[in-house]
N, C-alpha and C positions, 0 to 999 in steps of 0.2 A: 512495787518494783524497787531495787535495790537502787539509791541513789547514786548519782558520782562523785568522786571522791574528786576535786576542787584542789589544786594546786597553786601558789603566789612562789614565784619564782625572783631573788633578787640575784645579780647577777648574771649578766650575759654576753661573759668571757668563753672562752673554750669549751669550758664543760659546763657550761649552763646553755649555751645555742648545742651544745650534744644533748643535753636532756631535752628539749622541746624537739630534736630531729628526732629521738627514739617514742616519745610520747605520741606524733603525730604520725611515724611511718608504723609504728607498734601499732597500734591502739584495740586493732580486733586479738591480738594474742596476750596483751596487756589486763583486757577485758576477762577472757578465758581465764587464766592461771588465777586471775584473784577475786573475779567473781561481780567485777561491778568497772566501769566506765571509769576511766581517769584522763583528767580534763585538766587545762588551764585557765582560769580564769583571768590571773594580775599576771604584770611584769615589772621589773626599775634595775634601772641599769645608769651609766654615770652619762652616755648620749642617747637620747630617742633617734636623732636622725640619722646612726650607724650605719652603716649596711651589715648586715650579720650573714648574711645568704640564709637567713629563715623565715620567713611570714610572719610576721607577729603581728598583724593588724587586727587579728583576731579577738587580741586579749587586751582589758583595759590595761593602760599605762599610768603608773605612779611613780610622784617625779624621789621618791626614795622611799627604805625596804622597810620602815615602820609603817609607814600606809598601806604597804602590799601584808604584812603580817597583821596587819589591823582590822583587815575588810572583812565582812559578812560571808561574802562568797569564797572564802581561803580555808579550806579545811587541812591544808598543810603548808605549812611554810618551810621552801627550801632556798635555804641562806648557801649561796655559792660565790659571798663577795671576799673572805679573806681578811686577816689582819683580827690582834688577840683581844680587840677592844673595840669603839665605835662603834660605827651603823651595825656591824655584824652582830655584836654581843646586846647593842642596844634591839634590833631587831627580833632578835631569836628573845630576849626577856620578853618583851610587850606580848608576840605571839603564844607564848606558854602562858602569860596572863590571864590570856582571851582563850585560855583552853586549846589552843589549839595545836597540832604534833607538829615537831620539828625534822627536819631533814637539813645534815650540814656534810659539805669536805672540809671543815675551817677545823685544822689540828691542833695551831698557835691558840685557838679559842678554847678548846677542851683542856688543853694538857695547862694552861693557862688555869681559868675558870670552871673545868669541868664537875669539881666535887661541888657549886654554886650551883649549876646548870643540871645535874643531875637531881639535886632534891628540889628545887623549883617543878622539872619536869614530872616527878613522880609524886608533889602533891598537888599539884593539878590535875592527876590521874594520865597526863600527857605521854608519847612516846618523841625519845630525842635521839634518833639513828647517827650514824656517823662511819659506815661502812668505808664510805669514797676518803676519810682523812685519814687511812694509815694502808701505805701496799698499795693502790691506783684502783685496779681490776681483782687483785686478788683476796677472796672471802674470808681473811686472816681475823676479823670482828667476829664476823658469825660463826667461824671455827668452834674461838674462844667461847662465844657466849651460849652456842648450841651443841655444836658436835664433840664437845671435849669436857660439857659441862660434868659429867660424871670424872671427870679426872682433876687429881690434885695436881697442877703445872711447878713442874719443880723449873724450867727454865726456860725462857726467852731468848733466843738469840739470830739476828739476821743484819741483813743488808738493804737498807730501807730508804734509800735516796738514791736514784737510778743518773744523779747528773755528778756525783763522785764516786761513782762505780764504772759509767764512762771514762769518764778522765783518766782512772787509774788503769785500766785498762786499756785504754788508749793512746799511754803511755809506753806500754809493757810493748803494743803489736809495732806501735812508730820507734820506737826508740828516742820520743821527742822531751823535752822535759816539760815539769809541773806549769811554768808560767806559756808555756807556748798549748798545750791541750787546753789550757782552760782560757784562755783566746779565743783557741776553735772552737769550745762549748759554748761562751760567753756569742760569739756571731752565730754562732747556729739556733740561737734561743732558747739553749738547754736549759739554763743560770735563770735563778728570781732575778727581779730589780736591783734585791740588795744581794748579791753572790755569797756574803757570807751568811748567810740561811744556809744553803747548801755546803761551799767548800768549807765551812765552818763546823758541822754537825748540827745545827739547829735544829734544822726543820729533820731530819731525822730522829731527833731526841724529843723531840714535842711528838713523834709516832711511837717512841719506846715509853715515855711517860705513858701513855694512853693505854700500850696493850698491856705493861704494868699492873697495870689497878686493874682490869679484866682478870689476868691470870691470877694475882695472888689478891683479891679482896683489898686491894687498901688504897687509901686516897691518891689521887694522881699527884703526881708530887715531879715537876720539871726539873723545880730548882736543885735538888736533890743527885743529878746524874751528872757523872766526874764526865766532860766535853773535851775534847779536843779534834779538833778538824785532821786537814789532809794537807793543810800548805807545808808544811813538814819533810813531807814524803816529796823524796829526790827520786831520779833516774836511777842512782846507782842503790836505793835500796831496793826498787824491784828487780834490779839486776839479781843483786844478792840474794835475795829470796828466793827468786824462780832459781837458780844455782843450787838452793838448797830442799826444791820440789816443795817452796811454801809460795800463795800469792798474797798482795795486800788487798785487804780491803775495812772500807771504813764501817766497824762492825759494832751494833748495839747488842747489848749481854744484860740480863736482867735475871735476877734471883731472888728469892728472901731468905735469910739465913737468920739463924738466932744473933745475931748482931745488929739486924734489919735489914735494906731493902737495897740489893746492890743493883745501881744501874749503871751501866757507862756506854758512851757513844767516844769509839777514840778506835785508828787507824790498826789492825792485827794482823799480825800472820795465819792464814789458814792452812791445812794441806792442799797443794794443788788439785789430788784426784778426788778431793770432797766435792758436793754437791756446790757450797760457797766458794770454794777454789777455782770452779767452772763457770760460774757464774758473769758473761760477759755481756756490756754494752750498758744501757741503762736497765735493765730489768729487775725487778727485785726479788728477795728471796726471803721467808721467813721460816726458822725451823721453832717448832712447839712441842716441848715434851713433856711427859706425862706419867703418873706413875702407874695407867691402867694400858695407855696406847702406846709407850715407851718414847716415839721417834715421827714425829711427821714433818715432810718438809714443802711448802706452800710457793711454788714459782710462779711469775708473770709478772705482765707489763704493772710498773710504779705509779705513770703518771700518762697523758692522755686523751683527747678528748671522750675517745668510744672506750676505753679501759674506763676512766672516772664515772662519766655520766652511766653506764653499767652498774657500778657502785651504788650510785644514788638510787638508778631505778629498783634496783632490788630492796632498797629501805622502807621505798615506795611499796611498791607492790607489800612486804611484809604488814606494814600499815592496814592499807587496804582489805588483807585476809585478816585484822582483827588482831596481831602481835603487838605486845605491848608487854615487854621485857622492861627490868630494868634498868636502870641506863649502863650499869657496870656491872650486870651478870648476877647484883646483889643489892638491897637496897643503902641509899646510899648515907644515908644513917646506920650501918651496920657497916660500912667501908674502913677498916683501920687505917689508923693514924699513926704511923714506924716511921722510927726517925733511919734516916738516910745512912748508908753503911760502908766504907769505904772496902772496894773489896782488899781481900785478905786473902781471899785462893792463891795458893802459889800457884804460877804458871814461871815455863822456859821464856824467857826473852832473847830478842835479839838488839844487842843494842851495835851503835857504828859509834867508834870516835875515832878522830881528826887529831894527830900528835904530833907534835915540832918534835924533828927528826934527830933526835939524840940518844947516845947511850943512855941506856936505865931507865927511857920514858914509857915503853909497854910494860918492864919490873913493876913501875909506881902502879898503874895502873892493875895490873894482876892484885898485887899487894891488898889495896885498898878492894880491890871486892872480895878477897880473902877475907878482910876484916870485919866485914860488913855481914859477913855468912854466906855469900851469895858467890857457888863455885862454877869453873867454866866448862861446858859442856866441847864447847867447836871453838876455834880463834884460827883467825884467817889474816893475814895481809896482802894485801892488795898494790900491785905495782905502782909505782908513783914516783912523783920529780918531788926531789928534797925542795923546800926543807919542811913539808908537810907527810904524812904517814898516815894513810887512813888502813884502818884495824876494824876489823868485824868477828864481834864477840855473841857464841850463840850460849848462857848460860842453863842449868839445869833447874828447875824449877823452883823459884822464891817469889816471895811476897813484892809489892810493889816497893813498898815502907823499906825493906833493905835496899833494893835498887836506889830507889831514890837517896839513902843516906851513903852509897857507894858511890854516887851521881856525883853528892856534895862534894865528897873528900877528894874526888878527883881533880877539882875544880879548883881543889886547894892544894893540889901539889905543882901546877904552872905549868902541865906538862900537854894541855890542855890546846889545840889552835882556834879548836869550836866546839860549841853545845853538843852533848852525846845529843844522839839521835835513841830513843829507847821504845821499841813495838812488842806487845805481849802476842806470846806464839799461842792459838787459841784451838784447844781440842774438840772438834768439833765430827 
């Protein structure tokens, strides 16, 4: 008789007391689909005397998650504690050690460590899943690594942190501004501990490193992706936008190009009646294309107890029926190492500036993106009390590299009251 398949659970936050509710209310359909008993044996977690509203008296308790990935009786160790170092990363090594397959949501730890963890896992013969640390609930991993594997992915592109796709949206329906939604995020529990994880791009950008190195073979590489958050983005540019039938949203883009390997997590413009245009609340969304399937687009919940622990059980379950991929679609001694490529696609932007309201101060300003090579598609102003002028420029399609040197020169003609505000308009 088929043995069972032995679980050591560290963590039991949110989606770790979801994975023992679906282990324990699943178990005869758990059994079914992959052929053998799945069981917990260990737990650790940072209180024993919590109340979690789950049973766990069941299962030995260890007072932390190297003992739980250390024991006899753990045939998989799933690491659900968080953070890009410590017990987690100390954890998940000792258990690939001792041979034995890893299950994580820990993103910060992959997109961090993952080319280490990948060949650790694959010569130990071990599997190191990771479905639940990019997209919450939705199967955007296994896409990549099973259903698309016949195809060369020429691009990446989505919305992959559901608590600045709230806000910004939440923005748009209240007509409230940036510091007042994310107020309401922050009390509603939407926000990490540290908010700029999220309003920051972070923890979005540690999801686009990851599916990165899936889609295009090469080392995961974090450090590498031009970041910029959403504290930026005012009331009056989604005003602007929706006005112009675009929404914002804080959007990762990834390619490889003969220059290398373009990543960026930074605030765009979409068309409103696209699928990312529509896209409301926290939910996320990831498009995958390809050059055999052309277009697919991957919606649902981000984040979650029963979206995540889903994640997880499915990594599980794959285990269990005997999968044992490797960790990044390829092994990871054959992972290329591309240096980081700042993108160079021209795209239309929309930029906003703020001008001390005098003769000749929009002239200066045309001038210098004339100079720069970067011409104007739309220019708009906007009513307003002297002696400020704010001006909304939608230009035709250029490089960042000119924008940014028509950025400078503007700066240098004093006609200036604030920082251009500058969003790439993104065809999507």
């Amino acid at each position: 008789m088929t043995q069972p398949l032995r679980l050591g659970i560290a963590g039991l936050g949110t989606v770790g007391v979801g994975v023992v509710q679906i282990v324990r209310r699943q178990a005869a359909l758990l059994s079914a689909r992959t052929g053998r008993d799945i069981t917990i044996s260990a737990v650790t977690a940072r209180s024993k005397s919590k109340d979690r509203g789950v049973p766990l008296s069941d299962y030995a308790w260890e007072d932390d998650a190297v003992a739980v990935a250390s024991r006899d009786d753990v045939d998989i160790f799933v690491e659900l504690i968080g953070g890009e170092d410590g017990p987690a990363k100390d954890a998940c090594e000792a258990a690939l050690a001792r041979g034995k397959h890893v299950v994580t949501a820990n993103k910060a730890m992959l997109a961090v460590h993952g080319q280490a963890l990948a060949a650790q896992a694959e010569a130990a013969g071990c599997s190191l899943r990771y479905e639940a640390a990019v997209a919450g609930g939705i199967p955007v991993i296994k896409s990549l690594l099973e259903g698309l594997a016949g195809n060369e992915i020429t691009r990446v592109i989505g919305v992959m942190n559901g608590s600045c796709n709230y806000i910004l949206t939440r923005m748009e329906s209240t007509g409230l501004t940036y510091e007042d939604i994310f107020a309401e995020a922050d009390g509603l529990g939407y926000l990490e501990a540290d908010p700029q994880l999220d309003v920051g791009g972070i923890d979005a950008a540690h999801k686009l490193a990851i599916l990165s190195s899936i889609a295009f073979g090469t080392q995961v590489d974090f450090d590498g992706i031009e970041l910029e958050g959403i504290e930026r983005v005012s009331i009056e540019d989604i005003r602007h936008a929706d006005d112009m039938g675009y929404k914002i949203k804080l959007l990762g883009v990834a390619q490889l190009t003969g220059r290398g390997l373009e990543q960026r997590m930074m605030p765009c413009l979409v068309p409103a009646s696209s699928p990312l245009g529509q896209l409301q609340g926290g939910t996320n969304m990831v498009v995958l294309e390809g050059d055999a399937v052309e277009q697919i687009v991957l919606r649902g919940p981000g984040a979650g107890q029963g979206p995540t622990a889903s994640a997880v059980l499915a990594d599980i379950c794959d285990i269990a029926r005997g999968s044992n991929l490797p960790v990044f679609g390829q092994p990871a001694e054959s992972l290329k190492s591309v240096k980081p490529a700042p993108s160079v696609t021209p795209a239309p932007y929309y930029l906003r500036v703020s001008l001390h309201d005098k003769p000749g101060a929009l002239a200066k300003v045309a001038s210098v993106l004339g100079d720069a090579g970067v011409s104007i598609d739309r220019m708009r102003q906007y009513g307003h009390d002297a002696p400020i002028a704010p001006v909304l420029i939608v230009t035709h399609k250029c490089t960042r590299a000119d924008l940014d040197t028509a950025i400078d020169a503007m700066d240098r003609t004093g006609v200036l009251a604030a920082a251009p505000i500058a969003l790439r308009i993104e065809n999507v």
